[in-house]
Structure formats: C-alpha cells, structure tokens
N, C-alpha and C positions, 0 to 999 in steps of 0.2 A: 750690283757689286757688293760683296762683305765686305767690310772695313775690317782691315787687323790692327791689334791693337803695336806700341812700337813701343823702345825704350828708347828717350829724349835725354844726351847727354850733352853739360857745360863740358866745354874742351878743357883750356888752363887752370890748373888744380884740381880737376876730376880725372880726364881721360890722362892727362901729361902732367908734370909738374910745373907748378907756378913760377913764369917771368915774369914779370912786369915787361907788357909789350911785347912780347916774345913775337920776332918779327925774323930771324935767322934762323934757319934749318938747324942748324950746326946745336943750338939752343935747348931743343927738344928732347925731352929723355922724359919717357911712358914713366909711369906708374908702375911700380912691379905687381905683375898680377893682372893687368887694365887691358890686356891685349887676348890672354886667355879668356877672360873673360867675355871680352867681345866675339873671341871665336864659337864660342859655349852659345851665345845667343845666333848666332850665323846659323848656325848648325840648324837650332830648334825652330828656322826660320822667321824669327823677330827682326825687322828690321832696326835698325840703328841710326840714330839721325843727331848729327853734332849741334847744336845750336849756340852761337856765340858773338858775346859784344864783341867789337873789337873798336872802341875808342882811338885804338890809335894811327886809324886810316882813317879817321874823320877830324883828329886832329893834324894829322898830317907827318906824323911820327915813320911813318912807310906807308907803302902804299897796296894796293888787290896783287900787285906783283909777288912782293915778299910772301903776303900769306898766301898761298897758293903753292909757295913755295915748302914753306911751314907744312901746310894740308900734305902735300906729297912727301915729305919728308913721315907725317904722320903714317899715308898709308904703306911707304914701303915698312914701316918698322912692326905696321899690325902686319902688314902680309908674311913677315917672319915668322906666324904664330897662324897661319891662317884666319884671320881675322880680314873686317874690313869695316867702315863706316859706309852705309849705303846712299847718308846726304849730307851737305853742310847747309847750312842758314848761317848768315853771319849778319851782323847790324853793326855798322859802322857811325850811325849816328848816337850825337852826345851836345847836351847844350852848350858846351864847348870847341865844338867841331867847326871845323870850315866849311863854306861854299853852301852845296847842295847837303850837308850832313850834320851841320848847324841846325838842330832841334832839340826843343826842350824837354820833350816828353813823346821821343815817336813810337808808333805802334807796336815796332818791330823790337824796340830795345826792351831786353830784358831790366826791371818785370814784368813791362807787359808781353801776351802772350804772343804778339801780331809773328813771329817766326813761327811759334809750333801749331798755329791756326793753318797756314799755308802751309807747311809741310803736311796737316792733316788733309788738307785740301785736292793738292796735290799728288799725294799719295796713297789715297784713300786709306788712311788712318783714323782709327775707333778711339779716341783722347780720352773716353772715359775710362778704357779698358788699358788705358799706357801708364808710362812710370815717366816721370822726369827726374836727372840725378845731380846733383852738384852740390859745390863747396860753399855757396851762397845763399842769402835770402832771396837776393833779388831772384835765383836759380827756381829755389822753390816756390815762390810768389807766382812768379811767369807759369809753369807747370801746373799749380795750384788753378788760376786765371784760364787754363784753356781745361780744365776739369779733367787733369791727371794725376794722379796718387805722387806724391814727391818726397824722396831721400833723399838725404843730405850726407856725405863723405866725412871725415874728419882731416881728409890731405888738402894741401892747398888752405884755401882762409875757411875752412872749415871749422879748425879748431878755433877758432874764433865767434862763431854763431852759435847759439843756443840752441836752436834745433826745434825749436816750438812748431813752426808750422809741419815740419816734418811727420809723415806718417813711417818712417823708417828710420834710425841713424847706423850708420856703417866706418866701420876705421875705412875702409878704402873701396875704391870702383869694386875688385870683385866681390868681397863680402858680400856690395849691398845688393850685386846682383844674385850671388847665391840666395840673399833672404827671399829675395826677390822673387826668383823662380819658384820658389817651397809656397807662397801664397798667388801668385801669380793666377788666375781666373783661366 
C-alpha cells in the first residue's frame, strides 16, 4: 500500500473559533475561509484529520455526548461549502482529569504525537510527507514528534506563540493551506 501523505488539523482556534470548553453546538462558528479551504484539499484528495485535546471530558466539564454533538454540528457547517473532515482523534486525558483519564502525561495528549501516530496507522498515512496545523505549541510539538512539517495559524491563541518551531506561519486556516499547497511535495 502507498502511504499518502494528510493535513493534521487542531480543531478550537484553527478549524472554529476559540471557546473555552466549547461543548454546545450552538457555540461553534468556523473560521472564515476554514471551510473553503478544506473543500480545496477534499478535492486534490488530501485527507484531513482533526486531532484534538479535549480536557474537558476528562475533567468532567461534558461528556463524548456533547462533543460529538459539536463534531456534527462541525460537519454540517463544512458540508455547506463542500467540505469535510475525513477523521477525528480526540484525547480526553489531562493530569487533572477523572477516572480512567486522569494522566500525567499520556501518549495521546497533544504534544505528544500518540493521535497522529494512530491515525497514520490507521489510515495509511506518509507523516513525513504531512503538514500539521494549529494555534499552539503543543499543536506544533505533537506534529513535529510524529515527523510532520507544522504551521502555526495566528487565530485562536496563536497570536500568542512565537512561532519558532513552526516551518510556516499563517493569519488564518486557509492561507496556511494556500502556502501550503504552493510547496506541498
């Protein structure tokens, strides 16, 4: 099988705008431009794969219900635009979390790469030949960690981060994907 290579996006502040906890449908509102965007890579058959912490079903904030909820509410707004995400990875654990999600440091939580290792896995995904995108260091760290080229957004707590690990910086989801395609392998 050939591995293709995929573009690995943080959800909150990259794909949508930043909640804190954003756990209500109702809540969500894309990124202008983040949806075209992802239709533009739909097309050129890149897959797209969301990857994201979500601390606050590990701390008990809501639960896999709500977000799921969220997720759907995500895909009818990209199907607007022809768009879609083809996976989600989500890590619920945080060393503040409850129960079974109560960890200090697990595999899965972004920065380490233990999501987009499995979704390479998976999916038979090329991670050297991918892009990881978000508003974060820890964004970029995780992406960097499974040996994929990573940009960073300035929406979301972007404008926050200096950008150092970054091999791209972008005002927003589509720029970095326009950059992105123009060098793209």
């Amino acid at each position: 099988m050939t591995l293709r290579p995929a573009l690995f996006l943080d959800r909150d502040g990259t794909l949508n705008q930043e909640v804190d906890y954003l756990h209500r449908p109702e809540d969500l509102v894309l990124i202008p431009g983040a949806a075209a965007a992802v239709a533009k890579l739909n097309a050129l058959g890149i897959p797209v794969v969301v990857v994201t912490n979500q601390s606050g079903i590990g701390r008990g904030y809501y639960g896999f219900e709500e977000f799921e909820s969220v997720m759907e509410r995500l895909g009818e707004l990209l199907a607007l635009h022809g768009a879609r995400v083809d996976a989600v990875y989500v890590s619920p654990h945080h060393e503040k979390g409850q129960g079974d999600f109560a960890h200090p440091d697990h595999p899965e939580r972004k920065p380490n790469p233990g999501m987009l290792l499995r979704a390479a896995e998976e999916h038979g995904l090329d991670l050297n030949r991918s892009w990881m995108i978000g508003d974060k260091d820890i964004d970029l760290e995780a992406g960097r960690r499974a040996g994929c080229r990573v940009a960073l957004v300035m929406t979301g707590y972007g404008s926050q981060v200096e950008g150092g690990l970054a091999d791209l910086v972008a005002p927003d989801l589509a720029m970095a994907i326009e950059q992105i395609l123009k060098i793209w392998p």
